[in-house]
C-alpha positions in Angstrom: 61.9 10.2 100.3 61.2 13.0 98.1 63.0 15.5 97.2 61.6 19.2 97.6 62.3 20.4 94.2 60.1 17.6 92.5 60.2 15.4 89.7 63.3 16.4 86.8 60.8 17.7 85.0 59.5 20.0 87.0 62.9 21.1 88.0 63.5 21.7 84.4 60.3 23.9 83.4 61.4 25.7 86.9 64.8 26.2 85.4 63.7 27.7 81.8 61.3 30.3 83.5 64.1 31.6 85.7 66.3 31.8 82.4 63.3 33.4 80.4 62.8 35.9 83.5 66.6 36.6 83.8 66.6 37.2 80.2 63.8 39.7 80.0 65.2 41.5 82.6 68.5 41.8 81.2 66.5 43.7 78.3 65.1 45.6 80.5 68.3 46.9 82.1 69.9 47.2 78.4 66.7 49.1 77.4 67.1 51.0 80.8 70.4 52.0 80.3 70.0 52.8 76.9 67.1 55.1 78.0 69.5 56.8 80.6 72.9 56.7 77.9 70.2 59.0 75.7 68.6 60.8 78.2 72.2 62.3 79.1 73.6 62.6 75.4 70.4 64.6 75.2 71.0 66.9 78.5 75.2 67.2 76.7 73.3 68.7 74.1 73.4 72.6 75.3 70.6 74.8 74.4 70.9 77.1 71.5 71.1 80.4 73.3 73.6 79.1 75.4 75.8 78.4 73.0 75.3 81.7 71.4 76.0 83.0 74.8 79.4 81.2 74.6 79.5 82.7 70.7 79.2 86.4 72.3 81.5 85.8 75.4 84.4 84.9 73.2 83.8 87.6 70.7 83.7 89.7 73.4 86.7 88.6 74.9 88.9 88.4 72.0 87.4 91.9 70.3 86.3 90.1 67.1 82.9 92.1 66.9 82.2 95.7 68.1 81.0 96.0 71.2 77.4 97.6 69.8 76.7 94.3 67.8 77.7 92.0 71.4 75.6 94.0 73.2 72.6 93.6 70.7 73.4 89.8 70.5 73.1 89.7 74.1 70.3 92.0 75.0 68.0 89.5 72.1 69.0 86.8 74.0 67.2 88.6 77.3 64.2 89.2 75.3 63.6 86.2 73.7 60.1 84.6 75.0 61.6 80.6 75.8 61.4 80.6 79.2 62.7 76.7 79.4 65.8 75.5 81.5 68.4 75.9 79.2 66.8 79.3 78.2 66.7 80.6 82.1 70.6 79.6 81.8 71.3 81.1 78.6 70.0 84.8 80.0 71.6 84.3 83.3 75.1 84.4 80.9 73.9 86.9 79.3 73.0 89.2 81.8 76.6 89.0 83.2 77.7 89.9 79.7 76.4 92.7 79.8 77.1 93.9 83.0 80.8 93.2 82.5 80.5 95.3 78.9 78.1 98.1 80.6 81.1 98.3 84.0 83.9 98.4 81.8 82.5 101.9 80.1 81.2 103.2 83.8 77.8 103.0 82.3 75.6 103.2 85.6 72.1 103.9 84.0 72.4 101.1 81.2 73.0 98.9 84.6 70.0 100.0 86.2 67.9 99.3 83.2 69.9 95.3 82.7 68.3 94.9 86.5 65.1 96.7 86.3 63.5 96.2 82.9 63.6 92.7 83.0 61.1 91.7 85.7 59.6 89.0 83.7 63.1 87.1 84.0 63.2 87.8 87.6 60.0 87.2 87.9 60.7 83.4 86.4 63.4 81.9 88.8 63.9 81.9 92.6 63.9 84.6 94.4 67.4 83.1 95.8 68.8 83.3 92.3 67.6 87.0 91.6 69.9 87.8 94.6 73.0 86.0 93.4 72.8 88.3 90.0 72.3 91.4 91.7 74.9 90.6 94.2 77.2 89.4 91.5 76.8 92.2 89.1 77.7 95.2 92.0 80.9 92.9 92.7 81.9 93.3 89.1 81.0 97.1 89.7 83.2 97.2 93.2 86.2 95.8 90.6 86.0 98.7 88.8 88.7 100.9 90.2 87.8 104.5 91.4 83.8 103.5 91.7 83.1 104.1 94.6 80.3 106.8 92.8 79.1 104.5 90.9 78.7 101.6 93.1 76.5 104.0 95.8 74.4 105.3 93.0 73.9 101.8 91.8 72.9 100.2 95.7 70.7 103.1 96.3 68.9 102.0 92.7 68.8 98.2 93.9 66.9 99.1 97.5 64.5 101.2 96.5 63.9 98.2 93.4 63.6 95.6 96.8 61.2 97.8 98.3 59.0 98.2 95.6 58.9 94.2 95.1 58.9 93.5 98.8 62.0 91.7 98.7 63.4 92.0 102.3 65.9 89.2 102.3 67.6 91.0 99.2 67.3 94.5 100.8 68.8 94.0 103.7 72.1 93.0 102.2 72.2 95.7 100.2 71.7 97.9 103.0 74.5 96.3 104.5 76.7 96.7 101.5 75.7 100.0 101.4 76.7 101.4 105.2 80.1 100.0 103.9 80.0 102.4 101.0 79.2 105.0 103.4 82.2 104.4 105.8 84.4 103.7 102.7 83.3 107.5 101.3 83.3 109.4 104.9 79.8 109.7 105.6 79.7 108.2 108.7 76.9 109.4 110.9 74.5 108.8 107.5 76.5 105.1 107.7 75.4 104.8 111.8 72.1 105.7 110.3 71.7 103.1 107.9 73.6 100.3 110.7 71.0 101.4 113.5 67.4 101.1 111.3 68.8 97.4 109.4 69.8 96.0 112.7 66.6 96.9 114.6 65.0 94.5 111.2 67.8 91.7 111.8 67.8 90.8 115.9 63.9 90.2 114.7 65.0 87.7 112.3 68.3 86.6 113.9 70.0 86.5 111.1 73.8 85.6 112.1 75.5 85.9 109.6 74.2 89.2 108.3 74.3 90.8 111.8 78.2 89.7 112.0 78.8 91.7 108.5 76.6 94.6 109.9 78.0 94.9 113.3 81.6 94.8 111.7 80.8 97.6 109.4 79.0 99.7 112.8 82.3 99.5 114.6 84.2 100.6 111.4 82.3 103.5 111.7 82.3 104.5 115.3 86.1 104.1 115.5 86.2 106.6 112.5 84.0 109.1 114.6 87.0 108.3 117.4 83.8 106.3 119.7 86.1 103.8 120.8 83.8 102.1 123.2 80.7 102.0 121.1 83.2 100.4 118.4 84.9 97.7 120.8 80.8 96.8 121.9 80.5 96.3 117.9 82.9 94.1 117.3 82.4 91.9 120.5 78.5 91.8 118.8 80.0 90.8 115.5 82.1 88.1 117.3 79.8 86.6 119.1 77.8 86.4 116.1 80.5 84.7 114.1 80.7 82.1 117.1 77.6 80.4 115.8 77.8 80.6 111.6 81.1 79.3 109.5 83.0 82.8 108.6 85.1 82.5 105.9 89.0 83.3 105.8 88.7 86.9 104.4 86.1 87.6 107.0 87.9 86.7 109.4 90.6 88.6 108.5 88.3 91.5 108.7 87.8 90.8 112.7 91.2 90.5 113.3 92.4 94.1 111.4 89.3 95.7 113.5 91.0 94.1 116.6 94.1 95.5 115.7 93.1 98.3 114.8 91.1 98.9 118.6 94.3 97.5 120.2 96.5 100.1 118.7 94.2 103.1 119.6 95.1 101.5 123.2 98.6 101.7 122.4 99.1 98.2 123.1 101.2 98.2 119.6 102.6 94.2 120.7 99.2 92.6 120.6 97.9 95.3 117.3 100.9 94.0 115.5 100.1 90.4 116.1 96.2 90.6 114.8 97.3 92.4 112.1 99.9 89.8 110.9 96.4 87.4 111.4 94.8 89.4 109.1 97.1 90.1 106.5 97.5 85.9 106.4 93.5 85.7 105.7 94.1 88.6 103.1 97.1 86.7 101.5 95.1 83.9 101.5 92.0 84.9 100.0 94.1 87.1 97.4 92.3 90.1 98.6 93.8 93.4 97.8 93.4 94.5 101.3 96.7 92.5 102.2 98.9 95.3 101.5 96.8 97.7 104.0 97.3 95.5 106.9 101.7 95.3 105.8 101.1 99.5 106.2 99.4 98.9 110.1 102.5 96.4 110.5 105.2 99.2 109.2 102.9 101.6 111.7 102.7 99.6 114.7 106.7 98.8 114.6 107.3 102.7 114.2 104.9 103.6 117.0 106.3 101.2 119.3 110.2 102.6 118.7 111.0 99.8 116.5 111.5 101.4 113.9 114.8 99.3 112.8 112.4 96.3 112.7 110.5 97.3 109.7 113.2 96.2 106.5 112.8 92.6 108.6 108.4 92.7 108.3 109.1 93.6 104.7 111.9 91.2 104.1 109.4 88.1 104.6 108.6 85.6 102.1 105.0 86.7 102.1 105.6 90.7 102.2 108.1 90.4 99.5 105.2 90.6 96.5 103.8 93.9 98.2 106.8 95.8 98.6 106.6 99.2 95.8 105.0 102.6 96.2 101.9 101.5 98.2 104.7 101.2 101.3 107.4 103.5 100.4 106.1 106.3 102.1 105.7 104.3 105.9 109.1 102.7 104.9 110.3 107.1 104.6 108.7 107.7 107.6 110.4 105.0 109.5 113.8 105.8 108.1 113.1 109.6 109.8 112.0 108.1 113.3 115.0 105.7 113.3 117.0 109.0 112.6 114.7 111.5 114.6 114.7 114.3 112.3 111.8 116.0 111.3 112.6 117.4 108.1 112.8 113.7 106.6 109.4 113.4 108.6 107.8 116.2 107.2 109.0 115.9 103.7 108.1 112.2 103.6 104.6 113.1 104.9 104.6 115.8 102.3 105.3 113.5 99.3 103.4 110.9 100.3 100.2 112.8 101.4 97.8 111.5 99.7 97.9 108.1 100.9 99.2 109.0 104.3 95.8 110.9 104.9 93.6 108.8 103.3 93.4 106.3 106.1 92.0 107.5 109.4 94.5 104.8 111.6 97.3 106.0 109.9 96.8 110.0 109.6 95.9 109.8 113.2 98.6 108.2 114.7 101.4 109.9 112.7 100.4 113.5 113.6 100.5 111.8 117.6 103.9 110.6 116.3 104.8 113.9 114.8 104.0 115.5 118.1 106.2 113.2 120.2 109.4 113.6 117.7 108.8 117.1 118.2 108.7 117.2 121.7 111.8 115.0 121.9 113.5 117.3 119.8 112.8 120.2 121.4 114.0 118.9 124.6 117.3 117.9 122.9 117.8 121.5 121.8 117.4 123.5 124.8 118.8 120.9 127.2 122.4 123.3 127.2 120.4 126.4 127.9 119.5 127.9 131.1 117.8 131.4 128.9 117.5 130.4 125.3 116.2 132.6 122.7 112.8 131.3 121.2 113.5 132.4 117.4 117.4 130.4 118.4 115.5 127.6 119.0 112.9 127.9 115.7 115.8 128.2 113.2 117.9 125.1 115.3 114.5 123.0 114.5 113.7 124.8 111.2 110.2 125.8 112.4 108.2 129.0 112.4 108.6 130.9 116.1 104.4 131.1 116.6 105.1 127.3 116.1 107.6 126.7 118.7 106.3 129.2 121.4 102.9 127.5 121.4 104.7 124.0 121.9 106.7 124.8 124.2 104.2 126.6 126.1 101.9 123.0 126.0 105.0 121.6 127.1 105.0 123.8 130.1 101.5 123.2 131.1 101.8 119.9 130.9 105.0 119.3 132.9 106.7 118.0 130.6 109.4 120.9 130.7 110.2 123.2 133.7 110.2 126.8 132.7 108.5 130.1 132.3 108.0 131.7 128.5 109.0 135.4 128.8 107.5 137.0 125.7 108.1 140.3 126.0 111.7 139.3 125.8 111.2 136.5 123.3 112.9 134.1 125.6 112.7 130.8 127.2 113.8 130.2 131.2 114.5 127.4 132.0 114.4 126.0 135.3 116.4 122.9 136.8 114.0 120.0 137.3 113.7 119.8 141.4 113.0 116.4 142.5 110.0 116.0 144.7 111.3 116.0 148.7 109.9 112.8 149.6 111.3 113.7 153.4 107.4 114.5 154.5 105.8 111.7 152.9 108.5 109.3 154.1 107.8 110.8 157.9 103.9 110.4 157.6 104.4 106.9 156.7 107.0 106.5 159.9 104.2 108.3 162.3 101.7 106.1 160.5 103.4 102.8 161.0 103.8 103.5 164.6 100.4 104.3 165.4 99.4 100.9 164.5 102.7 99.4 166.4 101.6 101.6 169.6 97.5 100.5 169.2 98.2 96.8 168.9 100.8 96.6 172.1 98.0 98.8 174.0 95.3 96.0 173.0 97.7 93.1 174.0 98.0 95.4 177.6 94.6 95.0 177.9 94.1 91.6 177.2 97.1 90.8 180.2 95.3 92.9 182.7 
């Protein structure tokens, strides 16, 4: 019998090829690799502007060089005519150089020219990419404390610059970023404005996640113009929008102060306090600044719903700890006065603290309804002896001008909250015992009632016997 591999020889000339084969390909994996091993020492190698890009950051950063001479490093850098990979890179950096140097002087119109006189960079990367700078230069902008100018006269520049290049998918987030800026500066029927003409563009394209950020901002703005159902209809849109695109945790922090913020117009001050502590979580979380805002809506809710005690324990917890300091002391004042019920400490806290008290709608809203209310209560307090009480008596008991406390109490009296008559020819107050209702006729109609349907059914069961 013979065997399939054939004569030794044979086997041995079959044996050397497979050796000379393996061989050759071993060279050509080493020659391979060796192609690959130079191929990435040659990508290590970074292009020449980007490392003069690097050269300019650091100068920047450390202050070796005046900031003329970066600026003229960086700006040759945009004009230079390579237009290869490394190169698109390279004027990428150095583009955000120079926005961070033009932001830090407030320099608006040398940031419209570092977006609009370079078209021919634009014009030589994605469109994508052109929307990343943009966007990334107005968040170095929105860093810039007290901007808010700046930043609007900036986003105006960038949208009319979309429309004249037709880029919609651009333009419509800067619209978006731009009805923000209108509800964060107070013009909020211009914002609704804005909001109404961008989401007419984006239920076309059913864009999710930009109609979540735009419905968000729309209910912002109707609850500032006090349109409480047209903002609750806003954020259920924006919800249900997030239901179908991955929000991050900052975002979602912005639902839940909305919700909170809806909840405590309702006065349902349990449930507000609870999305608020969401919120500040995502805040916390994210590091956004925005953390110490929803502490204040904490401090608020605790205050409106008499809990006033409560508050040293929200800012006693192991989060809340880093926030505590001037942004809260005036809420922490004002809770102090409600625990106490004076309003002297109420007025004078409000007083020194003004400025950030009334900067926030939420806030200034619900403290004048709280102002009212402590007010009332003390009023009651005062003339609960009196049976004919003088109303200047009662104005320098509560420390208040007279017009003051004669319109009050008058409101009081129309609303039945107090049982009296103002006599203001004598200056005085009469005040009447509160008479309970006699409930004597309403208990007798239910007695006649009850025994009208007694009387009917034994008359049917009567009939039914016969």
């Amino acid at each position: 019998v013979r065997h399939r591999s054939g004569s030794p020889a044979l086997r041995g000339r079959r044996s050397n090829r497979t050796m000379a084969d393996s061989s050759e390909v071993a060279m050509e994996v080493e020659v391979a690799e060796g192609k690959a091993l130079g191929e990435e020492e040659v990508e290590e190698v970074a292009h020449p502007l980007l490392l003069k890009v690097q050269d300019l950051e650091s100068a920047f950063e450390q202050a070796r060089e005046p900031l003329a001479a970066v600026q003229n490093g960086a700006s040759a850098i945009l004009d230079d005519g390579d237009d290869s990979e490394g190169a698109l890179k390279a004027k990428e950096a150095a583009m955000y150089l120079l926005a961070k140097m033009l932001c830090r002087v407030g320099n608006v119109e040398g940031l419209k020219d570092l977006l609009f006189s370079h078209s021919a960079f634009f014009a030589r990367i994605p469109k994508a990419k052109t929307a990343k700078i943009v966007r990334s230069i107005l968040d170095m902008v929105e860093e810039v404390p007290d901007s808010l100018v700046m930043q609007v006269d900036l986003t105006k520049a960038v949208i009319q610059w979309c429309i004249r290049e037709n880029r919609t998918f651009l333009r419509h987030r800067m619209q978006a970023r731009f009805a923000n800026m209108q509800y964060l500066s107070g013009e909020y029927h211009e914002g609704l404005r804005t909001t109404g003409a961008l989401l007419r563009e984006l239920k076309k394209l059913d864009d999710k996640q930009l109609l979540l950020d735009t419905h968000l901002v729309e209910a912002k703005l109707h609850h500032a113009l006090r349109n409480l159902p047209k903002s609750k209809a806003a954020l259920t849109a924006s919800r249900t929008a997030a239901n179908s695109v991955y929000i991050s945790p900052v975002l979602q922090a912005e639902l839940d102060e909305m919700s909170g913020k809806l909840y405590c117009e309702e006065e349902d001050y349990h449930t507000s306090y609870s999305y608020f502590l969401e919120a500040f979580e995502g805040y916390d979380q994210g590091k956004d600044s925005r953390a110490i805002i929803c502490i204040r809506y904490m401090i608020l809710c605790k205050i409106l719903g008499d809990q006033a005690s409560e508050v040293a324990s929200v800012l006693s917890g192991k989060k809340a700890v880093k926030y505590s300091g001037e942004g809260l002391e005036g809420l922490v004042q004002i809770a102090n006065a409600a625990k106490k019920r004076s309003l002297e400490d109420f007025k004078s806290a409000h007083e020194e603290h003004s400025a950030m008290l009334n900067s926030d709608v939420l806030i200034a809203h619900h403290l004048e309804k709280l102002y009212e209310q402590m007010l009332e209560n003390n009023l009651l307090k005062l003339i609960e002896p009196f049976s004919c009480v003088e109303i200047s008596h009662i104005a320098s008991l509560i420390n208040l001008p007279v017009a003051m406390v004669e319109r009050k109490l008058g409101l009081m009296i129309l609303d039945g909250k107090l049982s009296g008559t103002l006599d203001q020819g004598r200056g005085v107050l009469l005040i009447y015992e509160a008479v309970e209702d006699d409930k004597s006729y309403k208990l007798g109609l239910q007695v006649i009632e009850n025994m009208d349907a007694v009387m009917s059914t034994l008359f049917r069961r009567a009939v039914k016997l016969h």
